[in-house]
N, C-alpha and C positions, 0 to 999 in steps of 0.2 A: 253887503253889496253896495259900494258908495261908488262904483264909475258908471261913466254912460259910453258906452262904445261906438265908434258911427263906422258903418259900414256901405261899403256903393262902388259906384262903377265908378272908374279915373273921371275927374270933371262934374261930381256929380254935389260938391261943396262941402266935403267931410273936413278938411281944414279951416275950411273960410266959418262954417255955421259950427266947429268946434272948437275955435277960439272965443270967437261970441257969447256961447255957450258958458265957456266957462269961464268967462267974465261975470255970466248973468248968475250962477252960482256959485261963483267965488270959491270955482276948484283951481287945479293945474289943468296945463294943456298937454297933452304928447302925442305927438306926428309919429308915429312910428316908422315913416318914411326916414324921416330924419334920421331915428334910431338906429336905419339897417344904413344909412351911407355915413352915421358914425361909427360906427362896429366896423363896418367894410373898408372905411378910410375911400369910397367910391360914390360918384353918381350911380341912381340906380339902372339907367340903360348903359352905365361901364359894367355895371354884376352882370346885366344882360349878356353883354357883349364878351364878355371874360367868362362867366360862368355856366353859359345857354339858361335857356330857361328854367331847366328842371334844379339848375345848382340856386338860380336866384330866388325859386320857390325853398326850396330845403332852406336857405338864407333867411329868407321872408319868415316862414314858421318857426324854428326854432326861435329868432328874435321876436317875435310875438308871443311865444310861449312864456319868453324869461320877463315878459314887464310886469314890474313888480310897482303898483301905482295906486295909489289909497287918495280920494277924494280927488277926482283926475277924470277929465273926457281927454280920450282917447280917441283919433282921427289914423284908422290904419288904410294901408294902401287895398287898391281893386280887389288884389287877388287874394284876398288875405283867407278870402273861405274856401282857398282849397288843401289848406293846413288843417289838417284834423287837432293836432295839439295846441296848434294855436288858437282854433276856434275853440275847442274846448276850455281851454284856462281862461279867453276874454268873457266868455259864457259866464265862469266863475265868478269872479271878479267883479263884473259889470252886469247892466243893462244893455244889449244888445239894439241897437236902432238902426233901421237900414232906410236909407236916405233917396225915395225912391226917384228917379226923372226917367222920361221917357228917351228914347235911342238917339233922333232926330234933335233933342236936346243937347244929350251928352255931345255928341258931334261936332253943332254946335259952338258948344263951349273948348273943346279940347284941343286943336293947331297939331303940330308935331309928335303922331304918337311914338316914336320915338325918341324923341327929346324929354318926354314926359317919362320913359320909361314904365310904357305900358307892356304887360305882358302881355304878349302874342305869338301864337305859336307861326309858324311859317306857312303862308298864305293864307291867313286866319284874318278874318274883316271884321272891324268893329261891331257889323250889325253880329256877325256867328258868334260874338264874345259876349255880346248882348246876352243872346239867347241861350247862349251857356252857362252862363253868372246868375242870373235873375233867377232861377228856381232855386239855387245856394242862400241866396242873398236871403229870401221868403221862407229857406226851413231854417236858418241860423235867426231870425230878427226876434225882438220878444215887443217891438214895435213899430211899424212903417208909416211913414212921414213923408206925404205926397209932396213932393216939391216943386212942382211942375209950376208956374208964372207963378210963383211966391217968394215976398218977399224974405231975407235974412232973419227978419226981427219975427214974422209971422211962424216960421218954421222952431227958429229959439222956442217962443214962446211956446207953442205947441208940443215940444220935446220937456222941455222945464217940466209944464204944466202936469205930460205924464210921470214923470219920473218921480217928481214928489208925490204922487198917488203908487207910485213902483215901490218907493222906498219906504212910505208909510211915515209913520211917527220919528223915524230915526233921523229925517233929515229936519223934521220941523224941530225940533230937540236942539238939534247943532247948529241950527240958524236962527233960533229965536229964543237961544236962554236956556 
Protein backbone atom coordinates (compact mmCIF):
# COMPACT_ATOMS: atom_id res chain seq x y z
CA UNK A 1 0.00 0.00 0.00
CA UNK A 2 2.09 3.04 -1.31
CA UNK A 3 -0.83 5.86 -1.87
CA UNK A 4 -2.46 8.24 0.34
CA UNK A 5 -5.91 9.04 -0.74
CA UNK A 6 -7.61 12.43 0.56
CA UNK A 7 -10.95 12.43 0.87
CA UNK A 8 -13.60 15.70 1.90
CA UNK A 9 -16.07 17.83 1.29
CA UNK A 10 -15.77 20.10 -2.20
CA UNK A 11 -13.41 23.19 -0.86
CA UNK A 12 -12.08 21.18 1.73
CA UNK A 13 -8.01 21.38 -0.02
CA UNK A 14 -7.72 17.61 -1.16
CA UNK A 15 -5.89 19.24 -4.31
CA UNK A 16 -4.27 22.06 -2.91
CA UNK A 17 -2.55 19.81 0.34
CA UNK A 18 -2.27 16.86 -2.41
CA UNK A 19 -0.09 18.37 -4.60
CA UNK A 20 2.06 19.49 -1.66
CA UNK A 21 2.08 16.38 -0.53
CA UNK A 22 3.39 14.80 -3.05
CA UNK A 23 5.95 16.96 -3.49
CA UNK A 24 7.06 16.42 -0.01
CA UNK A 25 7.25 12.52 -0.73
CA UNK A 26 8.23 12.68 -3.92
CA UNK A 27 5.15 10.68 -5.42
CA UNK A 28 2.67 11.58 -8.31
CA UNK A 29 -0.27 13.52 -8.06
CA UNK A 30 -3.82 12.54 -9.50
CA UNK A 31 -7.08 14.70 -9.39
CA UNK A 32 -9.27 12.15 -10.09
CA UNK A 33 -11.58 15.06 -10.92
CA UNK A 34 -9.47 15.61 -13.68
CA UNK A 35 -9.64 11.95 -14.52
CA UNK A 36 -13.54 11.79 -14.89
CA UNK A 37 -13.49 15.31 -17.25
CA UNK A 38 -10.74 13.49 -19.21
CA UNK A 39 -12.71 10.22 -19.84
CA UNK A 40 -15.85 12.29 -20.15
CA UNK A 41 -14.23 14.84 -22.75
CA UNK A 42 -16.68 17.28 -20.10
CA UNK A 43 -16.58 19.77 -17.19
CA UNK A 44 -17.92 18.01 -14.23
CA UNK A 45 -21.28 20.16 -13.78
CA UNK A 46 -21.63 19.44 -17.92
CA UNK A 47 -21.78 15.26 -16.51
CA UNK A 48 -24.11 16.95 -13.99
CA UNK A 49 -26.14 18.62 -16.37
CA UNK A 50 -25.95 15.90 -19.20
CA UNK A 51 -26.11 12.98 -16.96
CA UNK A 52 -28.20 14.03 -13.59
CA UNK A 53 -26.67 13.12 -10.84
CA UNK A 54 -27.18 9.58 -10.43
CA UNK A 55 -25.28 9.11 -14.22
CA UNK A 56 -22.25 11.48 -12.86
CA UNK A 57 -22.13 9.23 -9.67
CA UNK A 58 -22.02 5.88 -11.66
CA UNK A 59 -19.21 8.12 -13.84
CA UNK A 60 -17.42 9.11 -10.61
CA UNK A 61 -17.21 5.33 -9.38
CA UNK A 62 -16.36 3.31 -11.96
CA UNK A 63 -13.35 5.99 -12.77
CA UNK A 64 -12.23 5.62 -9.31
CA UNK A 65 -12.43 2.06 -9.32
CA UNK A 66 -10.04 1.84 -12.57
CA UNK A 67 -7.04 4.09 -10.97
CA UNK A 68 -4.45 2.15 -11.37
CA UNK A 69 -1.63 4.40 -9.37
CA UNK A 70 1.62 3.11 -7.47
CA UNK A 71 3.44 5.63 -5.31
CA UNK A 72 0.86 8.49 -5.98
CA UNK A 73 -1.62 10.90 -3.66
CA UNK A 74 -4.52 10.69 -4.88
CA UNK A 75 -7.04 13.93 -4.50
CA UNK A 76 -10.68 12.43 -5.47
CA UNK A 77 -13.70 14.47 -5.78
CA UNK A 78 -16.66 15.14 -2.51
CA UNK A 79 -18.75 12.53 -3.56
CA UNK A 80 -16.48 9.86 -4.15
CA UNK A 81 -17.72 7.81 -0.79
CA UNK A 82 -20.77 6.93 -2.19
CA UNK A 83 -19.27 4.47 -4.76
CA UNK A 84 -18.87 1.45 -2.94
CA UNK A 85 -16.34 0.10 -5.65
CA UNK A 86 -14.54 2.90 -5.64
CA UNK A 87 -14.17 3.30 -2.05
CA UNK A 88 -13.42 -0.14 -1.87
CA UNK A 89 -10.27 -0.38 -4.47
CA UNK A 90 -8.96 3.31 -3.04
CA UNK A 91 -9.17 1.34 0.39
CA UNK A 92 -6.93 -1.13 -1.30
CA UNK A 93 -4.41 0.67 -2.75
CA UNK A 94 -3.97 3.44 -0.50
CA UNK A 95 -4.09 5.15 2.93
CA UNK A 96 -7.43 6.57 3.24
CA UNK A 97 -7.28 10.32 4.88
CA UNK A 98 -10.22 12.43 5.27
CA UNK A 99 -9.37 16.01 5.23
CA UNK A 100 -11.63 17.29 7.92
CA UNK A 101 -13.09 21.28 8.10
CA UNK A 102 -15.99 22.43 9.63
CA UNK A 103 -19.38 23.56 7.29
CA UNK A 104 -19.12 27.30 7.97
CA UNK A 105 -15.62 26.75 6.56
CA UNK A 106 -16.22 24.83 3.49
CA UNK A 107 -18.76 27.66 2.67
CA UNK A 108 -16.60 29.82 3.04
CA UNK A 109 -14.04 28.75 0.69
CA UNK A 110 -16.35 27.31 -2.02
CA UNK A 111 -18.20 30.48 -4.50
CA UNK A 112 -20.48 28.72 -7.32
CA UNK A 113 -21.54 25.41 -6.21
CA UNK A 114 -22.24 24.89 -9.53
CA UNK A 115 -19.53 25.93 -11.33
CA UNK A 116 -17.55 23.82 -9.10
CA UNK A 117 -19.62 20.94 -9.93
CA UNK A 118 -20.71 19.97 -6.62
CA UNK A 119 -23.14 17.13 -6.26
CA UNK A 120 -26.35 18.11 -5.16
CA UNK A 121 -29.27 16.52 -5.22
CA UNK A 122 -32.32 19.04 -5.91
CA UNK A 123 -33.13 21.42 -3.11
CA UNK A 124 -30.31 19.82 -1.16
CA UNK A 125 -28.11 22.84 0.90
CA UNK A 126 -24.75 22.65 1.57
CA UNK A 127 -25.31 22.38 5.18
CA UNK A 128 -27.76 18.72 4.35
CA UNK A 129 -24.67 17.54 2.17
CA UNK A 130 -22.60 18.34 5.07
CA UNK A 131 -24.47 16.17 7.32
CA UNK A 132 -24.75 13.59 4.94
CA UNK A 133 -21.08 13.11 3.77
CA UNK A 134 -19.38 13.56 7.21
CA UNK A 135 -20.39 10.01 8.66
CA UNK A 136 -19.19 8.41 5.11
CA UNK A 137 -16.18 10.33 5.20
CA UNK A 138 -15.47 8.95 9.25
CA UNK A 139 -16.27 5.08 8.29
CA UNK A 140 -14.14 5.26 5.06
CA UNK A 141 -10.97 7.36 6.70
CA UNK A 142 -8.02 5.21 8.14
CA UNK A 143 -6.83 8.87 9.30
CA UNK A 144 -8.61 12.38 9.93
CA UNK A 145 -6.57 15.44 9.66
CA UNK A 146 -8.36 18.47 11.40
CA UNK A 147 -7.89 21.33 9.15
CA UNK A 148 -9.63 23.93 10.62
CA UNK A 149 -7.25 27.51 10.82
CA UNK A 150 -4.20 25.29 9.66
CA UNK A 151 -1.79 26.00 7.70
CA UNK A 152 -0.89 23.84 4.12
CA UNK A 153 2.62 22.85 5.34
CA UNK A 154 1.21 21.99 8.99
CA UNK A 155 -1.42 19.61 7.62
CA UNK A 156 1.37 18.05 4.89
CA UNK A 157 3.46 17.51 7.54
CA UNK A 158 0.90 15.92 9.82
CA UNK A 159 -0.29 13.60 7.08
CA UNK A 160 3.48 12.63 5.87
CA UNK A 161 4.41 12.13 9.35
CA UNK A 162 1.39 9.48 9.63
CA UNK A 163 1.81 7.75 6.71
CA UNK A 164 5.41 6.67 7.25
CA UNK A 165 4.32 5.21 10.59
CA UNK A 166 1.22 3.67 8.06
CA UNK A 167 3.57 2.34 5.76
CA UNK A 168 6.35 1.14 8.06
CA UNK A 169 9.68 0.02 6.93
CA UNK A 170 8.67 0.03 3.26
CA UNK A 171 8.76 3.54 2.73
CA UNK A 172 11.99 4.28 4.84
CA UNK A 173 13.61 1.53 2.46
CA UNK A 174 12.62 3.48 -0.84
CA UNK A 175 13.52 6.81 0.42
CA UNK A 176 16.77 6.25 2.19
CA UNK A 177 18.59 3.44 0.41
Amino acid sequence: MDNVVLIGMPGAGKSTVGVVLAKRLGYRFVDSDLVIQEQENMLLHQIIEEKGLAGFLEVENKANAKIQAKRSVIATGGSVIYGREAMAHLKEIGMVVYLQLSCPAIEERLGDLHERGVALREGQTLQDLYRERVPCYEKYADFTVDCEGRRIREIVAEIADFFKLYSGDRYEKENNG
